[in-house]
Every structure is written in C-alpha cells, then in structure tokens.
mmCIF file of the N, C-alpha and C atoms, coordinates in Angstrom:
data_MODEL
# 
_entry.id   MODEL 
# 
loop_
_atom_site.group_PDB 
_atom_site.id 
_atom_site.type_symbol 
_atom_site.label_atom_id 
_atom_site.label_alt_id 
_atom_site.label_comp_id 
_atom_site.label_asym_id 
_atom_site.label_entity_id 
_atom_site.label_seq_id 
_atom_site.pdbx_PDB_ins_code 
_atom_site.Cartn_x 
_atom_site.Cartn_y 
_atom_site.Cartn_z 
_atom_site.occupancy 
_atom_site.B_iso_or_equiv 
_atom_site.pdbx_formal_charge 
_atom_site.auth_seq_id 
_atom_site.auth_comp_id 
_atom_site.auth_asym_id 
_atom_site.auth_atom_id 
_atom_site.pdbx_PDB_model_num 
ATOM 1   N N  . UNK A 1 1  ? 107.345 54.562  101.244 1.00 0.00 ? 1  UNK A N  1 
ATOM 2   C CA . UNK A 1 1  ? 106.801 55.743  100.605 1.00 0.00 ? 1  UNK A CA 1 
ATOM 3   C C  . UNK A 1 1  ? 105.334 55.567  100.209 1.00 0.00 ? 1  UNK A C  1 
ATOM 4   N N  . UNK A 1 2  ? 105.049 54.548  100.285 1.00 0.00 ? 2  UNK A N  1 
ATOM 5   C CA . UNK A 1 2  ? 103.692 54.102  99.980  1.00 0.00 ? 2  UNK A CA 1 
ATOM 6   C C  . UNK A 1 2  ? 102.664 55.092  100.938 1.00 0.00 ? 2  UNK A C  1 
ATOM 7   N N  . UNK A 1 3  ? 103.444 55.005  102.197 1.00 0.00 ? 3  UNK A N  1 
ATOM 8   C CA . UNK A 1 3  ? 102.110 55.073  102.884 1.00 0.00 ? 3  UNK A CA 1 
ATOM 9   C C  . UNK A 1 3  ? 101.884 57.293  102.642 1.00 0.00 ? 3  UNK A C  1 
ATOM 10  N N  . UNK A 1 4  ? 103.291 57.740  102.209 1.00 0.00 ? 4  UNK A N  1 
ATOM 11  C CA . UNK A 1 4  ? 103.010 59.149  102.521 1.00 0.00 ? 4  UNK A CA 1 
ATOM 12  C C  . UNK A 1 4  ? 101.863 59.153  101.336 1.00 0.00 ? 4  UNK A C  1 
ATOM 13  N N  . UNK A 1 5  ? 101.833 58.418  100.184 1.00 0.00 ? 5  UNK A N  1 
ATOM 14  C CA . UNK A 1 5  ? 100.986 58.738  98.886  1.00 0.00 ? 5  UNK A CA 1 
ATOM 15  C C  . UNK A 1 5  ? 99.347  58.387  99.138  1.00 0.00 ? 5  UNK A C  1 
ATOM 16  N N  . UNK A 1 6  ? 99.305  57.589  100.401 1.00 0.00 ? 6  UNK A N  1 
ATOM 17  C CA . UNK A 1 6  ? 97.862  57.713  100.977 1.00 0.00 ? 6  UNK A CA 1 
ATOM 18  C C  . UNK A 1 6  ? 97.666  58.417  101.787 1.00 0.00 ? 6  UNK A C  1 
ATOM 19  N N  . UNK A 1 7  ? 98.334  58.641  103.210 1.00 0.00 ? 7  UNK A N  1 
ATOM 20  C CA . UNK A 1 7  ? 98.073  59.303  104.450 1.00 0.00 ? 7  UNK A CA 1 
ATOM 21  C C  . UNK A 1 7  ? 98.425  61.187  104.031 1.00 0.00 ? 7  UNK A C  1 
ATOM 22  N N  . UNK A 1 8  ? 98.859  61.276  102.426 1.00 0.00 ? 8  UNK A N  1 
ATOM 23  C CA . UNK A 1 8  ? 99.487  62.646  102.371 1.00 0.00 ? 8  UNK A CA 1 
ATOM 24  C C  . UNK A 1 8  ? 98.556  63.690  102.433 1.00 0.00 ? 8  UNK A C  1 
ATOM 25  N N  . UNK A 1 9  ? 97.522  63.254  101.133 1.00 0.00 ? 9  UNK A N  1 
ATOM 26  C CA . UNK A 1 9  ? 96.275  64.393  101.457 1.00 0.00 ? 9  UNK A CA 1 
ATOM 27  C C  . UNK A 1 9  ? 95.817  64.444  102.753 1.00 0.00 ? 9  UNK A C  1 
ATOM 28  N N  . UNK A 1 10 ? 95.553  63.547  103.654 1.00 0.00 ? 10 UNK A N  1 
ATOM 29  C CA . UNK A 1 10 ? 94.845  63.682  104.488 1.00 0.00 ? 10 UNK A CA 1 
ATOM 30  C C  . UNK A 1 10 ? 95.630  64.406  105.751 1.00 0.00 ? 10 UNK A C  1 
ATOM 31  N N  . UNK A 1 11 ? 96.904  64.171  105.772 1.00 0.00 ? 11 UNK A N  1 
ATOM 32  C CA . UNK A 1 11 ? 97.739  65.118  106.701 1.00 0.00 ? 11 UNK A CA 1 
ATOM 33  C C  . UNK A 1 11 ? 97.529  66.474  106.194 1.00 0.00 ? 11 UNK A C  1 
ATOM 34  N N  . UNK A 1 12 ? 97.512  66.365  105.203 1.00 0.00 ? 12 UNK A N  1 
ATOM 35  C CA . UNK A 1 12 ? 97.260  68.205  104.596 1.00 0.00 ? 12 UNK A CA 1 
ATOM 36  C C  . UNK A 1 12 ? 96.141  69.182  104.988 1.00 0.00 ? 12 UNK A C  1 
ATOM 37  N N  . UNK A 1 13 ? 95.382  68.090  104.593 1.00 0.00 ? 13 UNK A N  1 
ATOM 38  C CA . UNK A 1 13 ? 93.637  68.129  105.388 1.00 0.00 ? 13 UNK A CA 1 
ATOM 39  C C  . UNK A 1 13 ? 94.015  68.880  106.708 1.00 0.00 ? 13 UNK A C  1 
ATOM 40  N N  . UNK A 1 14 ? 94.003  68.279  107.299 1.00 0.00 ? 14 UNK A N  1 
ATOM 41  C CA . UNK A 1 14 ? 94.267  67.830  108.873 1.00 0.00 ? 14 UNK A CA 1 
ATOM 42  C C  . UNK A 1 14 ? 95.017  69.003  108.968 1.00 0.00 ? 14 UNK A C  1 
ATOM 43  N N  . UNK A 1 15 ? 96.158  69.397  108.169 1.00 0.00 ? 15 UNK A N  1 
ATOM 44  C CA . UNK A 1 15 ? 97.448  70.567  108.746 1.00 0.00 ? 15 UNK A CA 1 
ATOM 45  C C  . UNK A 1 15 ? 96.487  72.021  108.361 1.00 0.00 ? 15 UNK A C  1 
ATOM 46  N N  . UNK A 1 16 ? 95.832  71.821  107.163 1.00 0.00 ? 16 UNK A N  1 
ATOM 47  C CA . UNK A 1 16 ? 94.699  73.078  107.318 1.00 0.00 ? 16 UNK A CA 1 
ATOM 48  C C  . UNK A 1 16 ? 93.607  73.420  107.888 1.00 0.00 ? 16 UNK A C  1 
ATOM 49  N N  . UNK A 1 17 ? 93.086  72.777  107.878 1.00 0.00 ? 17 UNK A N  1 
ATOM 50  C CA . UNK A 1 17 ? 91.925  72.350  109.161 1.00 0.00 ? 17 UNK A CA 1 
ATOM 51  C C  . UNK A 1 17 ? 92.317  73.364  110.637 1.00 0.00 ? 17 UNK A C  1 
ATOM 52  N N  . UNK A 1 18 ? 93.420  72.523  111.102 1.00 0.00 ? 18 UNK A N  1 
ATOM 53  C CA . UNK A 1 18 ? 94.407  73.065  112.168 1.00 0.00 ? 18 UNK A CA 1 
ATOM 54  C C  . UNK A 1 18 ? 94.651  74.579  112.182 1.00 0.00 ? 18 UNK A C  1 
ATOM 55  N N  . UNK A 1 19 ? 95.250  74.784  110.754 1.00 0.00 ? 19 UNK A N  1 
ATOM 56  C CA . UNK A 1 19 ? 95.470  76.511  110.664 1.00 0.00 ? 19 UNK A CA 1 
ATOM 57  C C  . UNK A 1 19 ? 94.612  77.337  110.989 1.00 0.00 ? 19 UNK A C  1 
ATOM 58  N N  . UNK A 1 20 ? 93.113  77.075  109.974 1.00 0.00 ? 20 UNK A N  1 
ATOM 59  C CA . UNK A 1 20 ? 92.202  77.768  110.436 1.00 0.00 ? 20 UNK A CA 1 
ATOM 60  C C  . UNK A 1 20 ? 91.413  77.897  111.648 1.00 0.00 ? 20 UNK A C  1 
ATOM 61  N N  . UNK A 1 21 ? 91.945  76.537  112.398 1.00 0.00 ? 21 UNK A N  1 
ATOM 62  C CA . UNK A 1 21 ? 90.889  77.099  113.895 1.00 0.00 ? 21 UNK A CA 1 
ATOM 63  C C  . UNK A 1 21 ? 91.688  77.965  114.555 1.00 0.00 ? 21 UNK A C  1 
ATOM 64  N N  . UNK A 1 22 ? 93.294  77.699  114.588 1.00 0.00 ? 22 UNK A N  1 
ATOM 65  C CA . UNK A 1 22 ? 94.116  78.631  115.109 1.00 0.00 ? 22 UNK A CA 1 
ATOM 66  C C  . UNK A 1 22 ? 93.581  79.992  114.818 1.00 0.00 ? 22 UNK A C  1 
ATOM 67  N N  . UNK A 1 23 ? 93.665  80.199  113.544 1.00 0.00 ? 23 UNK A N  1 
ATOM 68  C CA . UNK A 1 23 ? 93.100  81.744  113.214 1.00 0.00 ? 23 UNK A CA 1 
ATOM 69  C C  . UNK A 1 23 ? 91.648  82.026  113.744 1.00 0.00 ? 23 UNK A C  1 
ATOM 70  N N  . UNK A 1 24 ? 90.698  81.435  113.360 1.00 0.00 ? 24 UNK A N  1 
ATOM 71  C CA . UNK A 1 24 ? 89.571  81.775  113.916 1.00 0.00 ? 24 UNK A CA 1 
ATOM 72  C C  . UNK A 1 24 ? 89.268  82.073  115.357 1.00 0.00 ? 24 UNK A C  1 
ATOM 73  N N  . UNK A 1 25 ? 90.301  81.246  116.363 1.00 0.00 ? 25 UNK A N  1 
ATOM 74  C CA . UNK A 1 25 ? 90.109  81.325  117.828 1.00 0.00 ? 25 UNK A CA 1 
ATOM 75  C C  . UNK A 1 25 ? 90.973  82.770  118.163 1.00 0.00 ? 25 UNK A C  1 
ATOM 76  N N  . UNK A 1 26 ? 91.819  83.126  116.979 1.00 0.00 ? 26 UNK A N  1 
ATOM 77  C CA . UNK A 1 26 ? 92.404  84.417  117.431 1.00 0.00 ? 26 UNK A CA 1 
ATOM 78  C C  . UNK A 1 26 ? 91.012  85.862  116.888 1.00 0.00 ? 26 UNK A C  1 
ATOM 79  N N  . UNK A 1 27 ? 90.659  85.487  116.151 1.00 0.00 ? 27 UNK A N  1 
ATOM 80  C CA . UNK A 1 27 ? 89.802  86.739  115.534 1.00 0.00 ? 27 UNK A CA 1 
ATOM 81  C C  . UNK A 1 27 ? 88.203  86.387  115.936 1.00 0.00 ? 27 UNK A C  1 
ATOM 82  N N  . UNK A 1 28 ? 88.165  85.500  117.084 1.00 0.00 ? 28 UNK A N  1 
ATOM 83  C CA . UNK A 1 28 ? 86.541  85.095  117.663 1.00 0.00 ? 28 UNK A CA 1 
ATOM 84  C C  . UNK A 1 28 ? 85.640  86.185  117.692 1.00 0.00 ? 28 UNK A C  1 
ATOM 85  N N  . UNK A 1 29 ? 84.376  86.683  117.953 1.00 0.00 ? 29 UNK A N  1 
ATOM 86  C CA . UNK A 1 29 ? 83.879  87.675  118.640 1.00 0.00 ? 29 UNK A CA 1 
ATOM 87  C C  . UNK A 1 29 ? 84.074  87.267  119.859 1.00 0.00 ? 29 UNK A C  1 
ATOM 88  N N  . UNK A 1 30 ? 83.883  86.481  120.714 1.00 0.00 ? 30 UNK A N  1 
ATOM 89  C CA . UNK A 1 30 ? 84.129  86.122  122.090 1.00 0.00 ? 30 UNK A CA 1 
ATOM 90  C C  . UNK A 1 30 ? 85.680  86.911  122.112 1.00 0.00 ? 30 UNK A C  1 
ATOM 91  N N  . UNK A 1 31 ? 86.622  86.857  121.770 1.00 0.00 ? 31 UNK A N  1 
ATOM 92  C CA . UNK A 1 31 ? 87.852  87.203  121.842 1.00 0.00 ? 31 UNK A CA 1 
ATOM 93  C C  . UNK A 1 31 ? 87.572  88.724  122.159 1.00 0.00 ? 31 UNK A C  1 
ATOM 94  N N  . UNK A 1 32 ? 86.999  89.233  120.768 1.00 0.00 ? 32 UNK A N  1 
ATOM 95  C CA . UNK A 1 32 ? 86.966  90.652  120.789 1.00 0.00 ? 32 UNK A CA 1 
ATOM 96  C C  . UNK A 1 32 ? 86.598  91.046  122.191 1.00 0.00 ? 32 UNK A C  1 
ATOM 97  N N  . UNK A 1 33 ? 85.402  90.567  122.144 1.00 0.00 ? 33 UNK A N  1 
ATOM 98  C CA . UNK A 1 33 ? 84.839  91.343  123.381 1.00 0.00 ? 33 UNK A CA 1 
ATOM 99  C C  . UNK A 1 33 ? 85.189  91.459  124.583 1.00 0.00 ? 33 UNK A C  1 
ATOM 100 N N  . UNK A 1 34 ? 86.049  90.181  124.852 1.00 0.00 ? 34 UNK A N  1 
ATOM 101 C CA . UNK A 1 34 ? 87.115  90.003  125.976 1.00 0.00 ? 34 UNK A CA 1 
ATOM 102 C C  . UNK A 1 34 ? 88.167  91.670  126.115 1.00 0.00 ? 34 UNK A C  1 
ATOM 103 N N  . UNK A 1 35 ? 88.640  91.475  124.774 1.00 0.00 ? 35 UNK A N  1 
ATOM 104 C CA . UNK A 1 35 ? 89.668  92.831  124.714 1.00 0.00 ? 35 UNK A CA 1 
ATOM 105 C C  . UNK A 1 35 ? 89.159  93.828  124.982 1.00 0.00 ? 35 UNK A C  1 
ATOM 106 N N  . UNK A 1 36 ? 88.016  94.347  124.492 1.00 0.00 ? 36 UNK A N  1 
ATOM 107 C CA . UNK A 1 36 ? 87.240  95.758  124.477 1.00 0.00 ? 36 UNK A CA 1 
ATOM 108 C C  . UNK A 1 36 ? 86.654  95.666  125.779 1.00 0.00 ? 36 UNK A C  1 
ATOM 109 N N  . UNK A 1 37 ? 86.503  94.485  127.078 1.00 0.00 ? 37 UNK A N  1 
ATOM 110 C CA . UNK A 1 37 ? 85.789  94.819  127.912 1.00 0.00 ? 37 UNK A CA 1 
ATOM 111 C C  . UNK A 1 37 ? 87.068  95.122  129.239 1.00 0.00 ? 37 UNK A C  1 
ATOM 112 N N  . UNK A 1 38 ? 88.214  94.599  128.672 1.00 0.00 ? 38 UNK A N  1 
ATOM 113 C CA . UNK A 1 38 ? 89.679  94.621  129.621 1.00 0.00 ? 38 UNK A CA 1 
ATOM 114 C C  . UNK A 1 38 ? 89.786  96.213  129.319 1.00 0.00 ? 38 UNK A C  1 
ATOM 115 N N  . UNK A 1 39 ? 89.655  96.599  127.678 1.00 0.00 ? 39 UNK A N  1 
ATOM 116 C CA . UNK A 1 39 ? 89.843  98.404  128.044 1.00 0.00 ? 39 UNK A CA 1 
ATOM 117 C C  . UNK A 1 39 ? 88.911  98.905  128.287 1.00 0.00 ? 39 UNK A C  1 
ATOM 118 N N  . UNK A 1 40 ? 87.817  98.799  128.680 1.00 0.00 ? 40 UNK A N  1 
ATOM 119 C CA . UNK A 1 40 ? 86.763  99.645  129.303 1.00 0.00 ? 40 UNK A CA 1 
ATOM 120 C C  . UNK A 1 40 ? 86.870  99.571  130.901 1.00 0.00 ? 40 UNK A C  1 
ATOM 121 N N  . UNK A 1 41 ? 87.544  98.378  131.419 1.00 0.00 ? 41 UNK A N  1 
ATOM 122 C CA . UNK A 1 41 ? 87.969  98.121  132.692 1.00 0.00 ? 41 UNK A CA 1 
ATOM 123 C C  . UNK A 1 41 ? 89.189  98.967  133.492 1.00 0.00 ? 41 UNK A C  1 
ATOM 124 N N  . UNK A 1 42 ? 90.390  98.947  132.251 1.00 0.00 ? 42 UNK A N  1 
ATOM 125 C CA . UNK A 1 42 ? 91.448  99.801  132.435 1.00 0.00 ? 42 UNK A CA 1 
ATOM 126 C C  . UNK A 1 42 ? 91.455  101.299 132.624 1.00 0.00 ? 42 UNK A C  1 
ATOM 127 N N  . UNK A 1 43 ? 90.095  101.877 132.107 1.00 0.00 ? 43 UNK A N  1 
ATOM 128 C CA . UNK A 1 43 ? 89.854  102.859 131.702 1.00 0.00 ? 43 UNK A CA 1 
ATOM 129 C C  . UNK A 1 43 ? 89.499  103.444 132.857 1.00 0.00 ? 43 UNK A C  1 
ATOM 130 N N  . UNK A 1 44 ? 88.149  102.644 133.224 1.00 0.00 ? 44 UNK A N  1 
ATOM 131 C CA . UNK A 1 44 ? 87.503  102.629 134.304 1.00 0.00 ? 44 UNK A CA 1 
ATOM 132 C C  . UNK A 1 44 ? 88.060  103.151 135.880 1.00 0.00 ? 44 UNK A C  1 
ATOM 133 N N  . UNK A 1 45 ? 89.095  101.836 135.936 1.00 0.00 ? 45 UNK A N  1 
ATOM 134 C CA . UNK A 1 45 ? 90.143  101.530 136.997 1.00 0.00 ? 45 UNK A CA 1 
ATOM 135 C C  . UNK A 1 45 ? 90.862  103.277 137.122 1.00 0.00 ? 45 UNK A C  1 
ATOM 136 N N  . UNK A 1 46 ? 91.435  103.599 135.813 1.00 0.00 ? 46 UNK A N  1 
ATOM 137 C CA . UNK A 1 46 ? 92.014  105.137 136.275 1.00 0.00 ? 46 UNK A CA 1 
ATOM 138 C C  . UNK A 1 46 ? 91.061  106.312 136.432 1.00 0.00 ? 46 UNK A C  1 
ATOM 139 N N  . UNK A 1 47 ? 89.977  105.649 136.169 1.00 0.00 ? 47 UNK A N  1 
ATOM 140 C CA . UNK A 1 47 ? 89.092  107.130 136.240 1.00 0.00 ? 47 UNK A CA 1 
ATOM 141 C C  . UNK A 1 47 ? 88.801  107.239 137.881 1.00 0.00 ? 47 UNK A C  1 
ATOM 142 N N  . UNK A 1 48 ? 88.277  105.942 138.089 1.00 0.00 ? 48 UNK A N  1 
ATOM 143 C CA . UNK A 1 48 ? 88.081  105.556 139.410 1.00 0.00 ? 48 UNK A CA 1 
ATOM 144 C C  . UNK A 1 48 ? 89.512  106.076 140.772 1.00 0.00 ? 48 UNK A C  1 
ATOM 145 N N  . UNK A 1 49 ? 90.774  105.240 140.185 1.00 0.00 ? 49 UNK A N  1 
ATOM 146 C CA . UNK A 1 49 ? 91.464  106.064 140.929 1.00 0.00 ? 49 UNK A CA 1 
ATOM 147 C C  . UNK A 1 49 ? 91.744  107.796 140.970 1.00 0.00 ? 49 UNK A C  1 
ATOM 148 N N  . UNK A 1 50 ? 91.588  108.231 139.844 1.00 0.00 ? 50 UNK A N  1 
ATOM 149 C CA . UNK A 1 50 ? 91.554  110.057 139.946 1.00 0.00 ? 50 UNK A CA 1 
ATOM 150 C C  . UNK A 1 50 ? 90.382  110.194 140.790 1.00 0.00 ? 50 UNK A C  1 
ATOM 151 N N  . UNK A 1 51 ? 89.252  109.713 140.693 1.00 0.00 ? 51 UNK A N  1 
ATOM 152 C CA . UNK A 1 51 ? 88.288  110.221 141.933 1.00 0.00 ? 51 UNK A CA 1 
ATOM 153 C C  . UNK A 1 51 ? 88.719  109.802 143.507 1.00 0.00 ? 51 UNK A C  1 
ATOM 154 N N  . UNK A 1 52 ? 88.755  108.410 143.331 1.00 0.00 ? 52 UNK A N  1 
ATOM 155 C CA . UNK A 1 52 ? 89.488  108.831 144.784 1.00 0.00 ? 52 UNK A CA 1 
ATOM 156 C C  . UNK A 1 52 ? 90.922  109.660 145.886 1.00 0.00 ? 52 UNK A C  1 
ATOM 157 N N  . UNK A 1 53 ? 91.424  109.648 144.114 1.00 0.00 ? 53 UNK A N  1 
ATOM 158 C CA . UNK A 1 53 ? 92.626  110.700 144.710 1.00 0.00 ? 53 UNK A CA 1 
ATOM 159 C C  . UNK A 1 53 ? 91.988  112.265 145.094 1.00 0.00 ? 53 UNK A C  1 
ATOM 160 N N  . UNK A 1 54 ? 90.982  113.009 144.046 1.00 0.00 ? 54 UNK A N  1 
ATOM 161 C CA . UNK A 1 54 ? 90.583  113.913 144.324 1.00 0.00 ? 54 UNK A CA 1 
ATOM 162 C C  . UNK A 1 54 ? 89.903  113.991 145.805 1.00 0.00 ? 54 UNK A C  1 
ATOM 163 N N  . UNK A 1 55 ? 88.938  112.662 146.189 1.00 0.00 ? 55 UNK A N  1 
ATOM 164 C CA . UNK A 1 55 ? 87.948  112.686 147.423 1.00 0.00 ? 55 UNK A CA 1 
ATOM 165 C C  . UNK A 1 55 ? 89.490  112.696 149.134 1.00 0.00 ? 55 UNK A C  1 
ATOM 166 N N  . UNK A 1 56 ? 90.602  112.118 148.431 1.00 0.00 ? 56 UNK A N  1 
ATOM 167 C CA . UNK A 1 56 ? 91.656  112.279 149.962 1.00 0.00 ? 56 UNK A CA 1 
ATOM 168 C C  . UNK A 1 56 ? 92.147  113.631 149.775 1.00 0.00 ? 56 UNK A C  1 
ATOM 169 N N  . UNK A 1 57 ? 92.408  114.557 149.012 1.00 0.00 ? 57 UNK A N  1 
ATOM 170 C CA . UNK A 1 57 ? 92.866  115.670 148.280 1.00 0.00 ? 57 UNK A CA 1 
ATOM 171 C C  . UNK A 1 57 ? 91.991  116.535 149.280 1.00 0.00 ? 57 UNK A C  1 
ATOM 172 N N  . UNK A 1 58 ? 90.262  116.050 148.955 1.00 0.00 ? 58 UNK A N  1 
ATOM 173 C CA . UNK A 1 58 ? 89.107  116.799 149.736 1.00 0.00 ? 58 UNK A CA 1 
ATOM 174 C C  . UNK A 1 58 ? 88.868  116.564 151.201 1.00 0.00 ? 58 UNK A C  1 
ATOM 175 N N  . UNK A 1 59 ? 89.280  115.645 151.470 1.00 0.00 ? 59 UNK A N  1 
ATOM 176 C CA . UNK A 1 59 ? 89.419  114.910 152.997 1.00 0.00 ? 59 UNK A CA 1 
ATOM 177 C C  . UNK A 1 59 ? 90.164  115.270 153.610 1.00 0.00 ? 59 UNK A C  1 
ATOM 178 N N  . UNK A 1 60 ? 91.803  115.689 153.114 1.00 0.00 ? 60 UNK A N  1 
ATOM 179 C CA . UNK A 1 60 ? 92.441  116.414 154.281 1.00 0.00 ? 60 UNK A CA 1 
ATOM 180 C C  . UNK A 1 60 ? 92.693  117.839 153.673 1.00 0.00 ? 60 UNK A C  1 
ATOM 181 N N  . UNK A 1 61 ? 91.669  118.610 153.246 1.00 0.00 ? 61 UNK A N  1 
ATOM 182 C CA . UNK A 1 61 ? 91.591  119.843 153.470 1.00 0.00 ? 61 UNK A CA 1 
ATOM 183 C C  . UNK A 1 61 ? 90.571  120.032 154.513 1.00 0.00 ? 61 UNK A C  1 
ATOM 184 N N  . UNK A 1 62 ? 89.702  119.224 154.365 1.00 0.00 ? 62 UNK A N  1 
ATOM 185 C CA . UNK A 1 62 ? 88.425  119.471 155.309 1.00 0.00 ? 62 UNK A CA 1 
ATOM 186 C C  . UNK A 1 62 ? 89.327  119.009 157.161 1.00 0.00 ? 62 UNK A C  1 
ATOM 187 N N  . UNK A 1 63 ? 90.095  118.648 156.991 1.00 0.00 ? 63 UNK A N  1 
ATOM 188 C CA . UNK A 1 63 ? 90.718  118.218 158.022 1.00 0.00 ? 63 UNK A CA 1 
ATOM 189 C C  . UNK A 1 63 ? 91.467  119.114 158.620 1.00 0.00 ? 63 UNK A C  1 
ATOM 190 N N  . UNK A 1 64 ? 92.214  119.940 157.776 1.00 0.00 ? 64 UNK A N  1 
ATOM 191 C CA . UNK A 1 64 ? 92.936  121.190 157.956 1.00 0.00 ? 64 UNK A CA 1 
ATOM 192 C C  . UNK A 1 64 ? 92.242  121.902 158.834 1.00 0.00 ? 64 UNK A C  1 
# 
C-alpha cells in the first residue's frame, strides 16, 4: 500500500490530464471546421445533383 500513497496523486494527475485532452480533441476548432465543411459538402452534393437531374430532364426533351 505504500506505493498507492506515492504513485496516487500522480495517477490522478495523469487520469485528468487524460480527461481533458479527450475533451478538448472533441470540441477542437480543427474539429469544428471539419463538421461545418462535411455540411457545406452534403449540401452542395444535393444541390449539385438537382441540377443535373434538371439538365437530363432538359436533354431528353430537347431530344423529343
């Protein structure tokens, strides 16, 4: 038991230390911007497909 009454604070240390990078690597700005640039992508992606659905829509009427 000796040794938990030295090594104890410092595991504690160490176990908070730990917590907070966990948290911080979840709430990064790098993170954010990752997310906000995946929905500007998603966004993108369907806008993009409605135009090309409209341009085959226009393609085989002109075909008609």
């Amino acid at each position: 038991m000796d040794w938990l009454a030295n090594w104890g604070p410092m595991l504690l240390v160490f176990a908070v230390w730990v917590f907070f990078m966990v948290m911080m690597r979840n709430r990064s700005p790098q993170n954010e911007v990752i997310v906000e640039m995946r929905r500007h992508n998603d966004a993108l992606e369907k806008h993009l497909a409605s135009i090309d659905d409209r341009l085959r829509r226009l393609e085989d009427r002109s075909a008609s």
